[in-house]
Residue frames as qw, qx, qy, qz and C-alpha x, y, z in Angstrom:
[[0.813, 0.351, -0.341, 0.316, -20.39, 11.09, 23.90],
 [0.537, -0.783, 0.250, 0.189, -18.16, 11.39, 27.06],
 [0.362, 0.877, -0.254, 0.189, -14.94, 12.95, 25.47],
 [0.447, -0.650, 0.604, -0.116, -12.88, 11.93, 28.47],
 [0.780, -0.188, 0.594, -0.050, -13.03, 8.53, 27.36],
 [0.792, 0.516, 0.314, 0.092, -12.73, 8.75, 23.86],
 [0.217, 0.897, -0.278, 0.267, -9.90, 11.34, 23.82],
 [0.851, -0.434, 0.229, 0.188, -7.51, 9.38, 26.36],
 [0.175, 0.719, -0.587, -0.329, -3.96, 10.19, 25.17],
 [0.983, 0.085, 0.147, 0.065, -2.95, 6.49, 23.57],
 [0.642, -0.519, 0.461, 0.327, 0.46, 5.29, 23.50],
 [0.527, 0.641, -0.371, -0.416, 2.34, 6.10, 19.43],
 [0.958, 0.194, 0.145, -0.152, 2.43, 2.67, 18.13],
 [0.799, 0.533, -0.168, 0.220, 5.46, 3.02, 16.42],
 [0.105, -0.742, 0.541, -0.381, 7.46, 3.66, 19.71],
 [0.918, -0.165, 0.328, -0.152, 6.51, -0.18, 20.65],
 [0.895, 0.328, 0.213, 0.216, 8.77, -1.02, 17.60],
 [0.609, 0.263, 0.052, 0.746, 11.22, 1.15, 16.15],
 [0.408, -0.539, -0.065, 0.734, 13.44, 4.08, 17.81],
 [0.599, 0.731, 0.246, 0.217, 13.29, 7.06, 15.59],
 [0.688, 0.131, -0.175, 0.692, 16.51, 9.13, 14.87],
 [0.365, -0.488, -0.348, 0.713, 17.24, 12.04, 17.11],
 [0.229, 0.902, 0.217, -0.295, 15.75, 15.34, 15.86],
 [0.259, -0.755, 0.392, 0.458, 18.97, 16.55, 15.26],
 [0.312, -0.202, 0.810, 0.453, 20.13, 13.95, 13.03],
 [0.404, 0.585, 0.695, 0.106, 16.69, 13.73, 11.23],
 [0.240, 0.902, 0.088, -0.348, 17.17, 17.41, 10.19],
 [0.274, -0.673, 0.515, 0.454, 20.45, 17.13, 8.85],
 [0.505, -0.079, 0.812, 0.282, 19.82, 14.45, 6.94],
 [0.386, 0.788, 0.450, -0.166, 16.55, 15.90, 5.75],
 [0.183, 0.854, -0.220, -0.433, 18.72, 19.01, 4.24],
 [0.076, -0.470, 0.785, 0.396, 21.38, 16.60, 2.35],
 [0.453, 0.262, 0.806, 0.277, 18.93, 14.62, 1.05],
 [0.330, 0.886, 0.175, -0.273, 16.83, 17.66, -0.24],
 [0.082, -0.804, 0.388, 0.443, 20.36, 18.92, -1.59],
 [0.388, -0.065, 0.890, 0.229, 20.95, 15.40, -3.56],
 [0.476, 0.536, 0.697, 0.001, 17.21, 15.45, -5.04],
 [0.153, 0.899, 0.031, -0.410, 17.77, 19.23, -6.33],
 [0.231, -0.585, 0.614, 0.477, 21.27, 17.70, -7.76],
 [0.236, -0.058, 0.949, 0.198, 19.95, 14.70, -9.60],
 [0.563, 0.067, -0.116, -0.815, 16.60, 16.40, -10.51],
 [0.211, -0.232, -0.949, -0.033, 14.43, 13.42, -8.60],
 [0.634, -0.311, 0.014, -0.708, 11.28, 13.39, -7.38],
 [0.034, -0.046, 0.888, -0.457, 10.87, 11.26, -4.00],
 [0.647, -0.222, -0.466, -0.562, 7.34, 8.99, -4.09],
 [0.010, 0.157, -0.871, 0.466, 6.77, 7.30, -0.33],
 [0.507, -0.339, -0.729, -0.312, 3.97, 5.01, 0.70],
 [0.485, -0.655, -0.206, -0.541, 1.55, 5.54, 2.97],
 [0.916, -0.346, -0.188, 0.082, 3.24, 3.06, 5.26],
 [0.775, 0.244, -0.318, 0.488, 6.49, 4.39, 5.28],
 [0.455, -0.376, -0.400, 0.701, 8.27, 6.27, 8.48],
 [0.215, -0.853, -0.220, 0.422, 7.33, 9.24, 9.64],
 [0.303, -0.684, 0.280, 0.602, 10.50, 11.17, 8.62],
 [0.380, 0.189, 0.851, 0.308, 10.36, 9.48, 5.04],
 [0.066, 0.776, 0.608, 0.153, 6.85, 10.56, 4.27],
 [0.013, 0.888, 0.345, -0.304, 7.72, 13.92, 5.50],
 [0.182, -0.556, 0.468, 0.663, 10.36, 14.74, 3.07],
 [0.440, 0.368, 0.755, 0.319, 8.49, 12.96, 0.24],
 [0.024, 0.086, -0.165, -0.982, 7.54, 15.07, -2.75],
 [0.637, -0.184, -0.194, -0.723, 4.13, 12.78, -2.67],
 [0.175, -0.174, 0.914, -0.322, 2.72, 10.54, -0.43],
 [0.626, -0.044, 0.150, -0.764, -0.18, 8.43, -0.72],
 [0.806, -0.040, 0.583, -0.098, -1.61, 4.62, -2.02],
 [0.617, -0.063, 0.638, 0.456, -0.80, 2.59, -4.95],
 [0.306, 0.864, 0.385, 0.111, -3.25, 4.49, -7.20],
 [0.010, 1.000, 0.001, -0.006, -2.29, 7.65, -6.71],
 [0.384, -0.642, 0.519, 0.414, 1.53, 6.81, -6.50],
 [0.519, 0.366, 0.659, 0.402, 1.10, 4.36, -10.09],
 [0.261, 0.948, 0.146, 0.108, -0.55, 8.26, -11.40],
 [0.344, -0.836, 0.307, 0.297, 2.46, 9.97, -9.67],
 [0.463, -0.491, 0.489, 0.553, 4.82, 8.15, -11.44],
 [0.505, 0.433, 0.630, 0.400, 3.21, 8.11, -15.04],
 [0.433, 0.763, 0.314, 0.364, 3.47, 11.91, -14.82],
 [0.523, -0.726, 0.035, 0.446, 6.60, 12.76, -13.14],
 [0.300, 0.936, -0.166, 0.075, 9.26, 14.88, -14.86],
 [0.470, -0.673, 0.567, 0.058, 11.72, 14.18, -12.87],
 [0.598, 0.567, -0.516, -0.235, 14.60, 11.99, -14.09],
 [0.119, 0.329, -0.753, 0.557, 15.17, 10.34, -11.02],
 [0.775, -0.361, -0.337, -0.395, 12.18, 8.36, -9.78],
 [0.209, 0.087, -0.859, 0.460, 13.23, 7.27, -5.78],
 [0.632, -0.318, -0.408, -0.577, 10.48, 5.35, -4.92],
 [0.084, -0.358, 0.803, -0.469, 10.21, 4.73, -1.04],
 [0.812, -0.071, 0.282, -0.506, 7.92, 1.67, -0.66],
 [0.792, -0.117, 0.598, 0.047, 8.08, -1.98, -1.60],
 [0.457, -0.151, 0.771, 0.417, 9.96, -3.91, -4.31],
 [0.368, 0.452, 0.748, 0.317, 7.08, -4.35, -6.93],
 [0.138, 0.920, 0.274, -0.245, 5.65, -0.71, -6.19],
 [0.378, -0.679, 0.428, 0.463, 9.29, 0.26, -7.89],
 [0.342, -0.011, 0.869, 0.358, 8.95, -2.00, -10.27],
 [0.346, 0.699, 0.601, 0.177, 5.84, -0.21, -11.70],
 [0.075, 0.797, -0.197, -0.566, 7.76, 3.36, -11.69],
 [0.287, -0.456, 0.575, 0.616, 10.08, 1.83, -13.65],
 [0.428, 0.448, 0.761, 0.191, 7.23, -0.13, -16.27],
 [0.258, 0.864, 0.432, 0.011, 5.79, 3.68, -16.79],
 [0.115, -0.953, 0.155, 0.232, 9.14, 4.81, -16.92],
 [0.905, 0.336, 0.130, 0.228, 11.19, 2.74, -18.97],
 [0.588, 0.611, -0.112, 0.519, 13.58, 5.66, -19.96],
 [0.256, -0.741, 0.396, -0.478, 14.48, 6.74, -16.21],
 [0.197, 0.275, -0.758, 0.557, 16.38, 6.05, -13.08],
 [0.725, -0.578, -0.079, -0.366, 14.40, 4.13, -10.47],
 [0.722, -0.002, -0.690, -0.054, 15.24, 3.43, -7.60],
 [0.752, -0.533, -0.307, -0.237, 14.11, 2.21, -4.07],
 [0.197, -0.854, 0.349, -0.331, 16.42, 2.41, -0.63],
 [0.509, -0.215, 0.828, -0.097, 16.32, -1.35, -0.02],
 [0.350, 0.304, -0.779, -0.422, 16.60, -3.55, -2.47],
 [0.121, -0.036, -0.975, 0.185, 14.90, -6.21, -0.08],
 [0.476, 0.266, 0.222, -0.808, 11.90, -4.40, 0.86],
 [0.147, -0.101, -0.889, -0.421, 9.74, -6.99, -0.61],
 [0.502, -0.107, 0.087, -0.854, 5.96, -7.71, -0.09],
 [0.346, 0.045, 0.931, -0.110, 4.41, -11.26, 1.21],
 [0.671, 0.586, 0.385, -0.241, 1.47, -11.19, -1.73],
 [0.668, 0.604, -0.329, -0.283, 3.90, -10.79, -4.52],
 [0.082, -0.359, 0.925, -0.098, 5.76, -13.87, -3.14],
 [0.562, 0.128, 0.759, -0.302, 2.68, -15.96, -2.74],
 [0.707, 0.622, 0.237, -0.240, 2.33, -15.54, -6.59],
 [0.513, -0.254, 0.677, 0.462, 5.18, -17.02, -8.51],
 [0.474, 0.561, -0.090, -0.673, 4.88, -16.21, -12.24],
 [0.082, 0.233, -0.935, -0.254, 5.56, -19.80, -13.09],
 [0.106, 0.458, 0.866, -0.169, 2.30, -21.30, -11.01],
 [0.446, 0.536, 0.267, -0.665, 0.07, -18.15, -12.03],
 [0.472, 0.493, -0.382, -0.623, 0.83, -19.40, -15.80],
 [0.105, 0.165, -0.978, 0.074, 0.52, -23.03, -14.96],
 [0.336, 0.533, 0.694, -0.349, -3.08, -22.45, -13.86],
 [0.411, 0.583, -0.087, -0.696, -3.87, -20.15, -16.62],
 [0.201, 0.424, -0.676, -0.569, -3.04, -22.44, -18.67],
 [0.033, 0.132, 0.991, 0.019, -5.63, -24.87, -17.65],
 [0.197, 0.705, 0.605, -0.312, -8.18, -22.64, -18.05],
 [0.331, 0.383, 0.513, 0.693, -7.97, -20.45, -21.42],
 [0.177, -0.731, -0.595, -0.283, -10.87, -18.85, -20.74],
 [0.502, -0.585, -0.376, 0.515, -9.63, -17.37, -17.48],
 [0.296, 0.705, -0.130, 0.631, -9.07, -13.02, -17.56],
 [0.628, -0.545, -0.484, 0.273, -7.14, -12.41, -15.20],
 [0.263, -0.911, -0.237, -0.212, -6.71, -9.41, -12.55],
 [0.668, 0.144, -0.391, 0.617, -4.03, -8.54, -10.93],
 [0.471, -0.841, -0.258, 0.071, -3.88, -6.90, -7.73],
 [0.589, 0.748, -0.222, 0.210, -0.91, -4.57, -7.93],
 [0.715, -0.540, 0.412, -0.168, 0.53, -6.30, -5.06],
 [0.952, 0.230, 0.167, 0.117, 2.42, -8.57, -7.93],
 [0.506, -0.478, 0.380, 0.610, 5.74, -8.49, -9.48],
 [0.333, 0.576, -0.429, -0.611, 6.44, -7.05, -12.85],
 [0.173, 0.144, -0.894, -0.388, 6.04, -10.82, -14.28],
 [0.119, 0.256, 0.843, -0.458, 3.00, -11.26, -12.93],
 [0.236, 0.664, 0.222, -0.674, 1.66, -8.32, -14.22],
 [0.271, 0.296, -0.660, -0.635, 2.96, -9.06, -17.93],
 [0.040, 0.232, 0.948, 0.217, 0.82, -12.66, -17.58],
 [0.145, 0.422, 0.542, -0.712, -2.13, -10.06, -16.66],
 [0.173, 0.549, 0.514, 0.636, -5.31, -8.43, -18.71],
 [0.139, 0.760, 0.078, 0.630, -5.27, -5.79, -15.96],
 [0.243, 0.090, -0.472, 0.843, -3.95, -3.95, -13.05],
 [0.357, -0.718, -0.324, -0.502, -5.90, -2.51, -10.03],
 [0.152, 0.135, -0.567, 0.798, -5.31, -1.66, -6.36],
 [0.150, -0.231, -0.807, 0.522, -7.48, -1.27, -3.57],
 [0.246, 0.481, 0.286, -0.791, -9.14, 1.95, -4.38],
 [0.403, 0.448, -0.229, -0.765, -10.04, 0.90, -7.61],
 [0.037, -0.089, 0.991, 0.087, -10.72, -2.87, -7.42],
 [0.336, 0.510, 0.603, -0.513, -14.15, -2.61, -7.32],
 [0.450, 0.647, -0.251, -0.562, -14.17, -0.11, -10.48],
 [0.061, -0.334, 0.857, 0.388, -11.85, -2.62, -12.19],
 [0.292, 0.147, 0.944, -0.048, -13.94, -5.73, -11.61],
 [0.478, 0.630, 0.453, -0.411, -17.50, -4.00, -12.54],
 [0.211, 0.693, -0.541, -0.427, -14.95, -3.03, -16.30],
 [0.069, -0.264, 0.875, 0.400, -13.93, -6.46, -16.63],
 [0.456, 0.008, -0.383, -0.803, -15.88, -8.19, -19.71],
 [0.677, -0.224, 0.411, -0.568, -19.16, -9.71, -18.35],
 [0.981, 0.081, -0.028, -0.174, -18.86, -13.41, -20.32],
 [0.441, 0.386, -0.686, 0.431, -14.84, -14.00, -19.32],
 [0.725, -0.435, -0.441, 0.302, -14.08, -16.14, -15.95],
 [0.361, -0.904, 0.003, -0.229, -12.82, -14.26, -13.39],
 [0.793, -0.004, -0.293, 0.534, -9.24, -15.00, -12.09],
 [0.234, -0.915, 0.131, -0.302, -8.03, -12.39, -8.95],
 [0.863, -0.096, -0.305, 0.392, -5.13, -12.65, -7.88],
 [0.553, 0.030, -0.809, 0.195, -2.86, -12.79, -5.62],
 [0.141, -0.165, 0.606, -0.765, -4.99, -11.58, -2.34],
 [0.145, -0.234, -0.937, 0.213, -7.74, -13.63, -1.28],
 [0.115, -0.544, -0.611, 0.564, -9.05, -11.32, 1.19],
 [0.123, 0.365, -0.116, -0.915, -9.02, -7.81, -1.02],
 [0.379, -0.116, -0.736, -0.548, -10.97, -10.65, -4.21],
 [0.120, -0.305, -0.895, 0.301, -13.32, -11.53, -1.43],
 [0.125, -0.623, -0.422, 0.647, -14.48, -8.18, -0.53],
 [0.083, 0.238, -0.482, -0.839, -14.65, -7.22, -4.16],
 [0.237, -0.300, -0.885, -0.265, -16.70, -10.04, -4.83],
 [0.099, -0.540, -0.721, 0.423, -19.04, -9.11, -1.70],
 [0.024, 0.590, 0.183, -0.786, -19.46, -5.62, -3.40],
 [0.245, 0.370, -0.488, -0.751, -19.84, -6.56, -7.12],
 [0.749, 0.055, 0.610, -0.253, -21.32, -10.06, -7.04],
 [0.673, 0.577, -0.409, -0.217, -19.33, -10.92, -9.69],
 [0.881, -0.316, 0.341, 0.084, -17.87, -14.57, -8.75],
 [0.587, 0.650, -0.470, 0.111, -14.28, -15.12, -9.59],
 [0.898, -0.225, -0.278, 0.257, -11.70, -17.79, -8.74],
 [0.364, -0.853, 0.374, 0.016, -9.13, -16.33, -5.56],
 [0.572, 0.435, -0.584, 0.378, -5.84, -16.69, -5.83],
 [0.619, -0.725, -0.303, -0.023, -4.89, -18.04, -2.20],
 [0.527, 0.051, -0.273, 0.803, -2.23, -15.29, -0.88],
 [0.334, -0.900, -0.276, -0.054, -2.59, -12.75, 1.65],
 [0.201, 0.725, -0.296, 0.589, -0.74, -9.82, 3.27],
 [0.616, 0.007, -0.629, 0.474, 1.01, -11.22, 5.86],
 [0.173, 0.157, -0.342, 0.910, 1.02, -8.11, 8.04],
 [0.520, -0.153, -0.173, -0.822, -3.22, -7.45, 7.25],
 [0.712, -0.349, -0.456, -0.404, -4.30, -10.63, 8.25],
 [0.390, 0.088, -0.712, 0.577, -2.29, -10.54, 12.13],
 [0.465, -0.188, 0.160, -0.850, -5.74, -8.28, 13.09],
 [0.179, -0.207, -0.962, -0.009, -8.06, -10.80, 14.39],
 [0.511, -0.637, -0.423, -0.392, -12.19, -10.47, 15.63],
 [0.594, -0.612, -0.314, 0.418, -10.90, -10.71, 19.49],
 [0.513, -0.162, -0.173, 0.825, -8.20, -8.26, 19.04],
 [0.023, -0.285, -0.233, -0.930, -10.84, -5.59, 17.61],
 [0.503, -0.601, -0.513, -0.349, -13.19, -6.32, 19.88],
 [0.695, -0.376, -0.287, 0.542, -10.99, -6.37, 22.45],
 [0.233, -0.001, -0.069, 0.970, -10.03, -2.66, 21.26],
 [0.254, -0.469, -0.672, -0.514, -13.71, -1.52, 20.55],
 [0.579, -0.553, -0.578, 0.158, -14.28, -2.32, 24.12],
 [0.565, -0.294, -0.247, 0.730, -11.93, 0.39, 24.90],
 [0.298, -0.308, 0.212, 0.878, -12.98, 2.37, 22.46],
 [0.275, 0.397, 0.843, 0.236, -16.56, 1.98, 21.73],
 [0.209, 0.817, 0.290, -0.452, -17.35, 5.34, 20.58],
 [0.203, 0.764, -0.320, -0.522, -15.17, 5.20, 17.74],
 [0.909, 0.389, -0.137, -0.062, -15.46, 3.67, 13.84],
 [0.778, -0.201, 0.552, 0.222, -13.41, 1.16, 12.99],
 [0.508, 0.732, -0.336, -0.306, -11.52, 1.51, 9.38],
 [0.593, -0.471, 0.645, 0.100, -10.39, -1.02, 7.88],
 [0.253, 0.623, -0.430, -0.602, -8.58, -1.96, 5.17],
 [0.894, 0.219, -0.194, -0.340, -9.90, -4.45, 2.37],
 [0.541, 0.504, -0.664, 0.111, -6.89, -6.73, 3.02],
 [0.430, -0.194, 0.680, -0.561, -8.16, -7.55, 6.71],
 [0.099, -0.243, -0.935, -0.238, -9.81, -11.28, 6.58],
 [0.276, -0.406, -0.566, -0.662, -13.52, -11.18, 6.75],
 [0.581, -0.451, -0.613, 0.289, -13.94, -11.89, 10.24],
 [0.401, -0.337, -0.147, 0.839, -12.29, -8.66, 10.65],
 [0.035, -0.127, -0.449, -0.884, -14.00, -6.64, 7.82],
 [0.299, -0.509, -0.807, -0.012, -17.32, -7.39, 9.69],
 [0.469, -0.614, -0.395, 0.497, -16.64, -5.81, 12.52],
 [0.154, -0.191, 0.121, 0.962, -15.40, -2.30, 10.61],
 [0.372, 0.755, 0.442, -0.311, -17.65, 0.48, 9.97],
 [0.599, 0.724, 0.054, -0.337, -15.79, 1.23, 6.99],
 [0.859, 0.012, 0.444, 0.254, -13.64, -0.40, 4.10],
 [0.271, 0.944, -0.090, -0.163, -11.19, 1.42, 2.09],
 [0.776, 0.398, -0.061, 0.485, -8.62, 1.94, 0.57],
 [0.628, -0.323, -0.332, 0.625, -5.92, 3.54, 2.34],
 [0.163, 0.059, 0.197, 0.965, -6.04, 6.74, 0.64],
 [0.393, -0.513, -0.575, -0.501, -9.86, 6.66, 1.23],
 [0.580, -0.607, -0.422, 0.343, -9.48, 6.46, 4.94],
 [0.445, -0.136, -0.174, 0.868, -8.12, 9.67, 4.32],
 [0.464, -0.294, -0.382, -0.744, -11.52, 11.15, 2.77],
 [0.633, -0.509, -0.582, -0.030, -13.36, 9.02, 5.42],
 [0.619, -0.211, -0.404, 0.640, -11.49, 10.34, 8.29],
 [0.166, -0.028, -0.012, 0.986, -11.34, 13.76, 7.32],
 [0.257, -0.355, -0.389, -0.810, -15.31, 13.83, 6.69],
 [0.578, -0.338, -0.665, 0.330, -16.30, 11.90, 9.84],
 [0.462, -0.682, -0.119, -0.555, -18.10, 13.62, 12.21],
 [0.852, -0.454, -0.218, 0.145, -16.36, 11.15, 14.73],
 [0.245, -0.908, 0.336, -0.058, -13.52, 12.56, 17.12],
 [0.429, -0.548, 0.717, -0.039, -11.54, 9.14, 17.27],
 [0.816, 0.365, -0.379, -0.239, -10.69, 6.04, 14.82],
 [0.576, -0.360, 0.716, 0.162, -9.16, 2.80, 14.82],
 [0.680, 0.562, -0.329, -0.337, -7.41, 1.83, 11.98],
 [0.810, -0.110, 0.556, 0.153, -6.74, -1.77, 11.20],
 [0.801, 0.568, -0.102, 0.156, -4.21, -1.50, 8.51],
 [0.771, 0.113, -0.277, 0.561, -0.24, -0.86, 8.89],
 [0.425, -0.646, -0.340, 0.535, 0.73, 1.16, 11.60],
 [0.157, -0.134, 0.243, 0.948, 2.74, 4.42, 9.15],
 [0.057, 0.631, 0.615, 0.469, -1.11, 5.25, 8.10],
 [0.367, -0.771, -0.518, 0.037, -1.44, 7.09, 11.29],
 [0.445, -0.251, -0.033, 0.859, 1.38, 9.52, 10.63],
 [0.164, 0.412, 0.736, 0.511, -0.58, 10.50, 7.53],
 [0.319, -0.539, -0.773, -0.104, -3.66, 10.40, 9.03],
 [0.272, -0.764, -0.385, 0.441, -2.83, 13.08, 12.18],
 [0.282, -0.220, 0.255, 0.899, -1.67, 15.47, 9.42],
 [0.084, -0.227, -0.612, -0.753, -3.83, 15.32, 7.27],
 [0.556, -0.546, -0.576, -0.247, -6.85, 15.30, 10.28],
 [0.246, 0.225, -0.544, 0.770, -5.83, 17.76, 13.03],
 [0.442, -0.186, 0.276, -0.833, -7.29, 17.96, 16.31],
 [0.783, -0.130, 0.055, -0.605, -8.18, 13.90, 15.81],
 [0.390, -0.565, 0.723, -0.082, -7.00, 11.30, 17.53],
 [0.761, 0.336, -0.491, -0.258, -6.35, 7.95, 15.61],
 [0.590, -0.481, 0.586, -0.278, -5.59, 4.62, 17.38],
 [0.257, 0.426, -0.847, -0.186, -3.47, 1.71, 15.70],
 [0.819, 0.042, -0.259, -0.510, -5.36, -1.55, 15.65],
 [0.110, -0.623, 0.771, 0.082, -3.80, -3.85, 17.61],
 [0.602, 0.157, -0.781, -0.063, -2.77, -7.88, 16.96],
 [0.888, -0.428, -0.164, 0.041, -3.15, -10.77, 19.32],
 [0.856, -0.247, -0.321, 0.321, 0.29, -9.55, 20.04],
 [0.465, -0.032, -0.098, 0.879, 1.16, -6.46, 20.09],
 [0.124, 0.709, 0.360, -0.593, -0.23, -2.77, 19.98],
 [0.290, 0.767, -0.216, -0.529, 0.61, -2.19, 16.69],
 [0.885, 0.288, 0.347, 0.120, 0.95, -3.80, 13.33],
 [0.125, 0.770, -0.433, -0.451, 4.00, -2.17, 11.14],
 [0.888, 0.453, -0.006, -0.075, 4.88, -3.97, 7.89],
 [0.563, -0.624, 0.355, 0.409, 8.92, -5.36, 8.13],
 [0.593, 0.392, 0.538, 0.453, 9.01, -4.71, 4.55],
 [0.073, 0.887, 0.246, 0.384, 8.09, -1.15, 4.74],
 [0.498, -0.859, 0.118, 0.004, 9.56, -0.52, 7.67],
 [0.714, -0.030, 0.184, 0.675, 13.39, -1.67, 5.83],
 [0.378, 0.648, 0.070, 0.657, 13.63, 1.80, 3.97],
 [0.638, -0.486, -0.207, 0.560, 15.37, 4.45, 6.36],
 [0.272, 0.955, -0.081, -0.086, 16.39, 7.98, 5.85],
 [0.321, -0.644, 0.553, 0.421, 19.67, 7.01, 6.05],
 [0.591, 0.155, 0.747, 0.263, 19.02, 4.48, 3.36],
 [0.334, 0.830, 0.409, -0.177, 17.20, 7.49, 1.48],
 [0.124, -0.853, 0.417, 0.290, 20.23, 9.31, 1.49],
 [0.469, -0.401, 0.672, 0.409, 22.76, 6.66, 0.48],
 [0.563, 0.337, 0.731, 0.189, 20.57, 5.70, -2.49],
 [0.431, 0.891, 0.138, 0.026, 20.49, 9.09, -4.06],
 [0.313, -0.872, 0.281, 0.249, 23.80, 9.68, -3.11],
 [0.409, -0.112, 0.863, 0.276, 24.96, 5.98, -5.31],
 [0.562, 0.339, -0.048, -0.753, 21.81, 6.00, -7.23],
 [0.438, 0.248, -0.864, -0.017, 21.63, 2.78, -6.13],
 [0.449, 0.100, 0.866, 0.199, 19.98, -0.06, -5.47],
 [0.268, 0.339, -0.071, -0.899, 18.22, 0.11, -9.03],
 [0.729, 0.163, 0.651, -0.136, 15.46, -1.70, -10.49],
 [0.195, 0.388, -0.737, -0.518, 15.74, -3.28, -13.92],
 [0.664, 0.272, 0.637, -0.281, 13.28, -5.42, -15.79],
 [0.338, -0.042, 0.794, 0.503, 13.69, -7.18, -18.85],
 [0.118, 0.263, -0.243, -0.926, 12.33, -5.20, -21.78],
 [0.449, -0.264, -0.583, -0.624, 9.64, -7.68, -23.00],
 [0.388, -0.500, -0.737, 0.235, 8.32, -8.17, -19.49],
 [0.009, 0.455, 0.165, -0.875, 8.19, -4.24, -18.97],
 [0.276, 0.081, -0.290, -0.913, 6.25, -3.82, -22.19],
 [0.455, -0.494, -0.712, -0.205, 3.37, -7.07, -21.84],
 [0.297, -0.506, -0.678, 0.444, 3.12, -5.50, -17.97],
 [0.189, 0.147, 0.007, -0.971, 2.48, -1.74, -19.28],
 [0.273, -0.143, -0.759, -0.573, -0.20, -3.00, -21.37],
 [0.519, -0.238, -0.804, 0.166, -2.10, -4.14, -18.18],
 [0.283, -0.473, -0.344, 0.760, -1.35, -1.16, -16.08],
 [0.056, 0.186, -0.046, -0.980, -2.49, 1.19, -18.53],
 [0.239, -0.416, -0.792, -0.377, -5.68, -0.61, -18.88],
 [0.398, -0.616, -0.499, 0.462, -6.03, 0.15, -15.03],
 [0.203, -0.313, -0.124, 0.919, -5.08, 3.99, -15.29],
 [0.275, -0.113, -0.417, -0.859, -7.76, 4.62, -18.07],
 [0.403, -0.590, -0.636, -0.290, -10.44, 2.49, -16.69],
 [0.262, -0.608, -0.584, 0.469, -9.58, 4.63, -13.14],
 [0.067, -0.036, -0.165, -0.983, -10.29, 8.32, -14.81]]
């Protein structure tokens, strides 16, 4: 392996896109928000994707799994949940009797838009027969029309659970029900939505890095179209790439998923260098949904305990039902 080439210093991705705040200010803030959670007895949950600074004040970081566990056995009274709209929306389903809530209210997610809970019960309803799946990529009505919940790292488990003489009905990601399907050969109808952000990777642009880098695996996450999933030497879930990464014999990665994996990633893997996947247009892919929460925003929201989510009591109890199908069938 010639080291020279594979160790090149590469350019942080996330300096192509967004300024981070000045040391200075990023401590300060750090201490007054620390001083807020201690007041309000919260516990701070932040997705893999979110900033740097974010993630490092979090009291856990990781993927939907392992945040969906987080919040079904927090103490805390105060759930501030730094990732997207819907991931909020399931603190609050397994929390019913607490405070959630989320830095941006807007922070949304392009798969739980492509699944309206009007058209997902408009097809169901032409097919009885249909159980259906839910990627937890959905909103909190989505999930109530569900017979169960799953996520990346545990879509696979889910499917091989669900019962063997019911249709199949996955929703709302295409690409993740593809790549299930390729690993269970269980055939089920796709919902057609995708993650806006996952499917900007393209075959050229990874080849095109490869070339640069052809001594090091590709990772990539199920939500990449197939064209792209080819071409990786492994498929995971995001929290997996962190078990992959760390067991890897290899010195250098490219990861094709959102760009905040690789903050993670050089923590949690010192001494190995990680390289952001890029698009046909850019060097880096960053999710503008994830990328709305802010420490300042971190701050104001514990400070207001505000924005908060709220979900209408019989749609929070049909969507537990669903989710705790998922949490027992992942043990």
């Amino acid at each position: 392996m010639n080291d020279e080439s594979v160790m090149r210093p590469v350019q942080d991705p996330c300096l192509e896109v967004r300024t981070p705040p000045p040391p200075a200010r990023v401590d300060a803030l750090s201490r007054e928000i620390l001083a807020l959670k201690k007041k309000v007895n919260a516990v701070i949950l932040a997705h893999n994707y979110q900033v740097p600074e974010i993630q490092d004040l979090a009291d856990y970081v990781g993927d939907s799994l392992g945040l969906s566990r987080q919040a079904a056995q927090t103490h805390a009274e105060v759930i501030v949940f730094c990732g997207v709209h819907f991931m909020a929306e399931t603190a609050k389903i397994l929390n019913p009797g607490k405070l959630v809530i989320l830095p941006d209210k807007e922070a949304g997610c392009s798969l739980e838009e492509s699944c309206p809970p009007d058209k997902l019960a408009a097809l169901q309803a032409t097919r009885p027969d249909f159980y259906t799946i839910a990627y937890i990529n959905c909103s909190a009505a989505v999930k109530a029309l569900s017979d169960v919940i799953c996520t990346s790292g545990n879509a696979v488990k889910v499917v091989e659970s669900a019962p063997p003489d019911k249709e199949l009905l996955f929703v709302p990601d295409e690409n993740l029900g593809a790549w299930v399907q390729e690993q269970t050969g269980r055939r089920m109808t796709l919902w057609a939505g995708n993650c806006y952000a996952h499917v900007e990777f393209t075959h050229a642009s990874l080849m095109k890095i490869r070339q640069e880098y052809p001594e090091a695996p590709i990772v990539a996450h199920p939500e990449c179209t197939k064209a792209v999933r080819l071409l990786a030497d492994e498929i995971c879930s995001t929290e997996k790439m962190v078990t992959y990464c760390r067991q890897s014999s290899a010195r250098s990665f490219i990861i094709a998923t959102e760009s905040g994996m690789l903050h993670r990633l050089k923590k949690e893997c010192p001494g190995k260098q990680f390289i952001a996947a890029p698009t046909e247009n850019c060097r880096c892919n960053e999710c503008k949904y994830m990328k709305l929460n802010t420490l300042d925003k971190l701050y104001d929201c514990l400070r207001t305990l505000q924005p908060r989510v709220e979900i209408p009591t019989d749609i929070m109890n049909r969507a537990r039902k669903p989710i705790d199908r998922m949490l027992q069938i992942g043990r």
